[in-house]
C-alpha positions, 0 to 999 in steps of 0.5 A: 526632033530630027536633032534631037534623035540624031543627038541621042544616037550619037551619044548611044554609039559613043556609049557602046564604044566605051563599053567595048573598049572598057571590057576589051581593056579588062580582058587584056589585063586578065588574059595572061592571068588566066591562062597562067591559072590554067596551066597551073591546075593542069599541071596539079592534075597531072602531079596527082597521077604521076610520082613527085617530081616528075610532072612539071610544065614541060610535060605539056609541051609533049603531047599528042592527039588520039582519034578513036572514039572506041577506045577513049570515048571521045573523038579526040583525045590528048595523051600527054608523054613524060619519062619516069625510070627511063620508061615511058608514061602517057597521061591520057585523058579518058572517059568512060561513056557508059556510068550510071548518069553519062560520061565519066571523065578521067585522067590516067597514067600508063606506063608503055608496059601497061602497067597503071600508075595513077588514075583520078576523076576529073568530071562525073555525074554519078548518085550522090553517095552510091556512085560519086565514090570514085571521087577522092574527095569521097574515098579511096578507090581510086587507089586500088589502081594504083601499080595494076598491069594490064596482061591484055584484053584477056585479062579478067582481074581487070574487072569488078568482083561481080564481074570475076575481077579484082576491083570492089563494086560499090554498095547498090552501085556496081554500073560506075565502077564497072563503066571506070574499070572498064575505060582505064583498061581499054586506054591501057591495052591500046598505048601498050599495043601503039609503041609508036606513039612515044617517037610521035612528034608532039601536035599540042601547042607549047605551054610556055606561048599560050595566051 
């Protein structure tokens, strides 16, 4: 009995080891794929928000991170630095913490003057039909932000019309934009008043050695 036990654990443990080494193998054959795919669509959202041309994968070796949950809504954040005329450009990842159904999250890009360039959604909640506007995929509205200078925390065309701004409300739903006008302001008020950030040594890991 005490064979046949010890048998069948052997031929257990031999099992598992197969299954270990067969999805370790898998893993190393997929990794680079990846992570291939994965810079790839960061490199498609970035083009989304910059002008054609200037987004490629370097732009991922220029980056920062930025702790101020106040401002960004998150406790850190990537600000990745590009130069489009000469000028400098961030793209920053944002989130708008207060929309209708939680955090709205978003992709921005800012010139060091404060003027917007392009903003998308990269991950909300919002009501199907009411809300979900700020979806591309859902309409243009995204695109009353394109070309915006922000004239300082003062600035009350940053806002929605209800609000005595320039920006449409949604009909029934004037919580998600509100909560989306709100975040790209606050993101470009702060790189407008943090000029160091352009000659800040890059802190992201190069996109050509990642695995």
């Amino acid at each position: 009995m005490l064979k046949f036990v010890s048998k069948n654990a052997l031929l257990l443990g031999l099992s598992a080891t197969l299954c270990v080494g067969l999805i370790a193998g898998v893993n190393l054959l997929t990794k680079e794929r990846i992570a291939a795919q994965t810079l790839a669509q960061k490199v498609a959202l970035l083009q989304e928000v910059l002008p054609a041309g200037t987004a490629d994968l370097s732009i991922l070796d220029n980056c920062i991170y930025i702790e101020d949950k106040a401002v960004f809504g998150v406790a850190r954040t990537p600000i990745y630095r590009t130069q489009v005329n000469n000028q400098t450009v961030y793209v920053v990842e944002t989130t708008a913490p207060d929309g209708y159904s939680g955090n709205i999250e978003l992709l921005a890009a800012i010139r060091s003057d404060a003027t917007i360039l392009a903003v998308r959604t990269l991950k909300h909640q919002e009501t199907p039909g009411l809300g979900d506007k700020i979806d591309m995929q859902k309409g243009d509205w995204m695109l009353s932000f394109n070309g915006v200078q922000v004239q300082g925390v003062d600035d009350k065309r940053i806002a929605v019309r209800k609000d005595g701004g320039q920006f449409d409300q949604f009909t029934g739903a004037t919580i998600t934009p509100r909560a989306v006008v709100g975040a790209v302001k606050r993101a470009a008020i702060y790189l407008q008043q943090h000029p160091e950030l352009a000659h800040q040594p890059s802190a992201c890991q190069p996109a050509t050695s990642e695995q």
